[in-house]
C-alpha positions in Angstrom: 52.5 -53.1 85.1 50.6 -55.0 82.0 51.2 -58.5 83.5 50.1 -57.3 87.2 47.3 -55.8 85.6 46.5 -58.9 83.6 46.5 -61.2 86.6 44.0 -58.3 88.8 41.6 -58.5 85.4 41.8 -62.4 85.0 41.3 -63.3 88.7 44.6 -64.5 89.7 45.1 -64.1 93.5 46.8 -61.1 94.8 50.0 -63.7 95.9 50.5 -64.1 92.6 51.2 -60.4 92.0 53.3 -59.8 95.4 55.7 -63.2 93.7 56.3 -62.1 90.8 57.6 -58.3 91.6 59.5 -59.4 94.5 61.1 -62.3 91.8 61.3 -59.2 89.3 63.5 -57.3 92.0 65.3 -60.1 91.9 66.0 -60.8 89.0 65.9 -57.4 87.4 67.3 -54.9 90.4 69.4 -53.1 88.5 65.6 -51.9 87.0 64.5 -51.1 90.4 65.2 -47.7 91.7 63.2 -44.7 93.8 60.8 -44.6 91.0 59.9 -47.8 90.6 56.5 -48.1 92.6 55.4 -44.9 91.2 56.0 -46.2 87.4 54.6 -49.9 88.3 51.2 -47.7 89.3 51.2 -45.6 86.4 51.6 -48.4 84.0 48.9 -50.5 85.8 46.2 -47.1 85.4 47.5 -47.0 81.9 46.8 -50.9 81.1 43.6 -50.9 83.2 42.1 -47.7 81.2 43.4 -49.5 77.9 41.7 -52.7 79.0 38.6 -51.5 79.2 38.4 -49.6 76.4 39.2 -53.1 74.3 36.6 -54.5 76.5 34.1 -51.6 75.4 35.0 -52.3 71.9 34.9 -56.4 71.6 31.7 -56.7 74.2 32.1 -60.1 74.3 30.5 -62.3 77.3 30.6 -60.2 80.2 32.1 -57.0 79.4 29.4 -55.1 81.1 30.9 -56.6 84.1 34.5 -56.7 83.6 33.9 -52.6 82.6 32.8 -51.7 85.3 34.9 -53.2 87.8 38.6 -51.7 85.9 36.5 -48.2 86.1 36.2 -48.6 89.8 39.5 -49.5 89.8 40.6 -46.8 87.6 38.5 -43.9 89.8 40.1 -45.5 93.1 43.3 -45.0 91.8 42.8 -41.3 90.3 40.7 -40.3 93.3 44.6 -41.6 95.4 46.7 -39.6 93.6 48.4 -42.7 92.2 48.3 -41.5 88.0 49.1 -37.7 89.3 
């Protein structure tokens, strides 16, 4: 969930993401159960709400920006039921 998160916050295109959890249920499917999806989403809410309280903090060159995009993100994915 960090590292998905960090490639959504940096820009990486969303192929990225869909490659590397299909090569992580590859590699690591022993890790992969009926809970899986639910605790990838968790810890991506988790690391985006975390994010953007470090990008409060630092307000380096544009964290204004950056801010408010993860709390978009964040209030889509509350609103969705996906951190209930």
């Amino acid at each position: 969930g960090y590292f998905l998160t960090y490639l959504t916050t940096h820009g990486h295109h969303p192929a990225l993401s869909d490659a590397f959890v299909a090569g992580y249920r590859g590699a690591a499917g022993h890790l992969v159960d009926d809970t899986f999806e639910r605790r990838l989403a968790d810890s991506r809410v988790f690391n985006l709400l975390r994010r953007a309280a470090r990008r409060f903090r630092v307000r380096d060159v544009g964290w204004e920006a950056e801010l408010e995009r993860m709390l978009d993100e964040l209030s889509i994915a509350i609103r969705s039921g996906v951190a209930a």
